[in-house]
N, C-alpha and C positions, 0 to 999 in steps of 0.2 A: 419578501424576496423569494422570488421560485427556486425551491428546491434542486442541487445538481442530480442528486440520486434520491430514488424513493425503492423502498423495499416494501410489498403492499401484502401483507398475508405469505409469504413467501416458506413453502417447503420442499425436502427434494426425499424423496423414498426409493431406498436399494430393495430390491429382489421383489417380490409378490405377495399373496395370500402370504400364510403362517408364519413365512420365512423374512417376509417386505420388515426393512428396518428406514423409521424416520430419523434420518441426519439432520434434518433439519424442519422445524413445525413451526407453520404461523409465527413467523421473524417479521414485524410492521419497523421502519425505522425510517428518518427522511435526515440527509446529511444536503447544508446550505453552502454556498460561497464562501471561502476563508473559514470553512472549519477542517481541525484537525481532529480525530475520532480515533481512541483506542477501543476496541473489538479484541475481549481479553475470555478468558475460560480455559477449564484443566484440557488435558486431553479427552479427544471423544466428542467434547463439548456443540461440535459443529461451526464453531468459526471458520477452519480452512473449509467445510464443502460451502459454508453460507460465501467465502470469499471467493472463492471459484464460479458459484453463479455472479456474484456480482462484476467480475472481470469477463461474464458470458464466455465462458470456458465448459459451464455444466450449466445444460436449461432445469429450471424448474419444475416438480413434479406439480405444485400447486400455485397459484399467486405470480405476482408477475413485478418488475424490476423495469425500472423507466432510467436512464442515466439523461439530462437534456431534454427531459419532456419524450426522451426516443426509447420506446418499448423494444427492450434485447429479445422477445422471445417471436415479434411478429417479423424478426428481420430473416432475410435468408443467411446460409453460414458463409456465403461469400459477399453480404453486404456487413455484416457484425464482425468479420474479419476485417475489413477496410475502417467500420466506425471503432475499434477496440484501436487499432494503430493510429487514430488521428486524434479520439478522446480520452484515451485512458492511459497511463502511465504504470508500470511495472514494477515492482521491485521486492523478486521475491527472495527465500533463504538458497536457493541456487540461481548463481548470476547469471550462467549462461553466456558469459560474454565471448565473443568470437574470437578464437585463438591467433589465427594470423592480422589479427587490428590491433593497434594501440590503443591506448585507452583512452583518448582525445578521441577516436578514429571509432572505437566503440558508443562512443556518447551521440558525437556525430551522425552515426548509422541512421537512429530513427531521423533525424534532419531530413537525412537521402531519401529514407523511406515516403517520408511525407512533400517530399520535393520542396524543400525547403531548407535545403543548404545554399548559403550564401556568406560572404565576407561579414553582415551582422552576425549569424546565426553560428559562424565558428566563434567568434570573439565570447560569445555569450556563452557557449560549449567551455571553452578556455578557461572563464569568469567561475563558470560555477563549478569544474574541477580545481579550482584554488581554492575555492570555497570551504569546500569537503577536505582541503588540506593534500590537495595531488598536483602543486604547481608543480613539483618538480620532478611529476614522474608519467607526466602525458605522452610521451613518448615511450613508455613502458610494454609492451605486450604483457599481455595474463600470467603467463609463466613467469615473469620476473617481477609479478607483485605477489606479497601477500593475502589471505585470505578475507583477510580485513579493508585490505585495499581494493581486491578485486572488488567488492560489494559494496563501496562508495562510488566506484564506475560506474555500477550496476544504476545505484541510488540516482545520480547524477542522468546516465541515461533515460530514465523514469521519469525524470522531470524536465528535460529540456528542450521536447515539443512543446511545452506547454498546454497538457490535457485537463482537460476540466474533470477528472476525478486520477486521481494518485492511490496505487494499492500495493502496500506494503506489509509481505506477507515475513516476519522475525529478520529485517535484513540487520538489527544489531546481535544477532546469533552469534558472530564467528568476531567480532567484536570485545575488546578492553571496556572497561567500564568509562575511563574519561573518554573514548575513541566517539563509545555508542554515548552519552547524553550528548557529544559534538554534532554527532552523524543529526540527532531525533529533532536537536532543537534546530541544524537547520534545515533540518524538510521543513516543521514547521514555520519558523522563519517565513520562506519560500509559498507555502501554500497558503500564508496569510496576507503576504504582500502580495502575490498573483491572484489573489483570490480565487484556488482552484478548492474544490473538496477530497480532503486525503482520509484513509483509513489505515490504519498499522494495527496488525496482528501482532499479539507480542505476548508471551509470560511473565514479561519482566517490568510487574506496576511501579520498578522506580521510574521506567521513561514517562508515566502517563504524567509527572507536571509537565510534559510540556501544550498536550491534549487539553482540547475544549469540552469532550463530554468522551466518558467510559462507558462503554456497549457490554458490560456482563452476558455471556452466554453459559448456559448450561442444558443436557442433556438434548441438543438441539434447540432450546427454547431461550427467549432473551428472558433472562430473571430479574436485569435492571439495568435502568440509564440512572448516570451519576452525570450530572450537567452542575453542580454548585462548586464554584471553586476549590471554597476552602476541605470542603469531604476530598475532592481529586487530588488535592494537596496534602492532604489528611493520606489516603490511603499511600500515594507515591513517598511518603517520610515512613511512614509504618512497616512498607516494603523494604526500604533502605537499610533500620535497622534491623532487620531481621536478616540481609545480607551479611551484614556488617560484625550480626552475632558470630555467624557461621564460621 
């Protein structure tokens, strides 16, 4: 099965000579069809600049990033701007949602963008803000949701062009704990039945049961993939109690 995303040697270095600091070094990783991928590390660590090149937002100092077989870095910034809005999906710790839309009307948005609103394509809009548990407040504007609400818009928005990769950068941040395992398990859900490839940044290893394989970062460098069940089950119960302690 061909890889949706490949990350091939990938680093990004701030400043120069004595001063140059590597955020990110020689990152290899390749995310397939219907997998869900936690990409986890302290701060520092470089998961948010590694996730910024991957959403081609920041080019690469080293190495190179294919989404689709499609290389982000040999694109112009006005062809990677048209392929990020028709392939890739958003959903980061600030939502961003448009203040004078409703949140039906915010989801919808990318539909327009991609010209692809249609009598299907609201229904499916609808569907999957009931989903996320917002039947009955799609007619809400931003200001009259919650924090937690707004960022199920968000989440929801992210996925209902249906992009073949999903990038979710802490969207259970602002999040209840029953709110956020709802929110996680169903993007996964979502990205196993559509078969897109998702990643979620997160601090919080109690979401990784719902995750196919754990992306350990540290000091810029990947220091492990966890791909065996029962370890990612292992570590997601290990984190729980230790909330639990607290």
């Amino acid at each position: 099965m061909t890889p949706v995303l490949q990350a091939e040697s990938v680093a990004k270095v701030y400043g120069s000579g004595q001063a140059s600091v590597r955020a990110v070094d020689d990152v290899s990783f390749e995310i397939r069809p219907g997998e869900f991928v936690a990409l986890v590390g302290p701060s520092g660590s470089g998961k948010t600049t590694m996730l910024a090149m991957l959403a081609g937002l920041l080019t690469p100092t080293e190495g190179s990033i294919l989404i689709g077989g499609e290389r982000l870095s040999q694109m112009s910034e006005s062809r990677r701007t048209r392929f990020r809005r028709r392939s890739i999906g958003f959903a980061f710790q600030s939502n961003n949602l448009v203040p004078y839309l409703t949140a039906r009307e915010n989801v919808e948005l990318m539909l327009r963008l991609n010209n692809r609103l249609n009598r299907q394509s609201k229904e499916r809009a609808a569907d999957l803000l009931a989903r996320l548990g917002l039947d009955d407040r799609m007619g809400s504007y931003p200001s009259q949701l919650s924090g937690g609400q707004q960022q199920r818009v968000a989440i929801a928005r992210a996925l209902i062009h249906e992009p073949n990769l999903v990038l979710a950068d802490e969207p259970t941040a602002s999040l209840d704990t029953e709110r956020a395992y709802q929110v996680v398990r169903t993007f996964a859900e979502l990205i196993h039945e559509q078969q897109r490839a998702g990643i979620i940044v997160t601090h919080d290893l109690r979401m990784c049961r719902y995750v196919d394989r754990v992306i350990s970062m540290m000091d810029g460098h990947v220091n492990r993939i966890i791909d065996d069940r029962v370890e990612i089950d292992a570590l997601a119960a290990f984190s729980e109690e230790s909330f639990s302690a607290q």
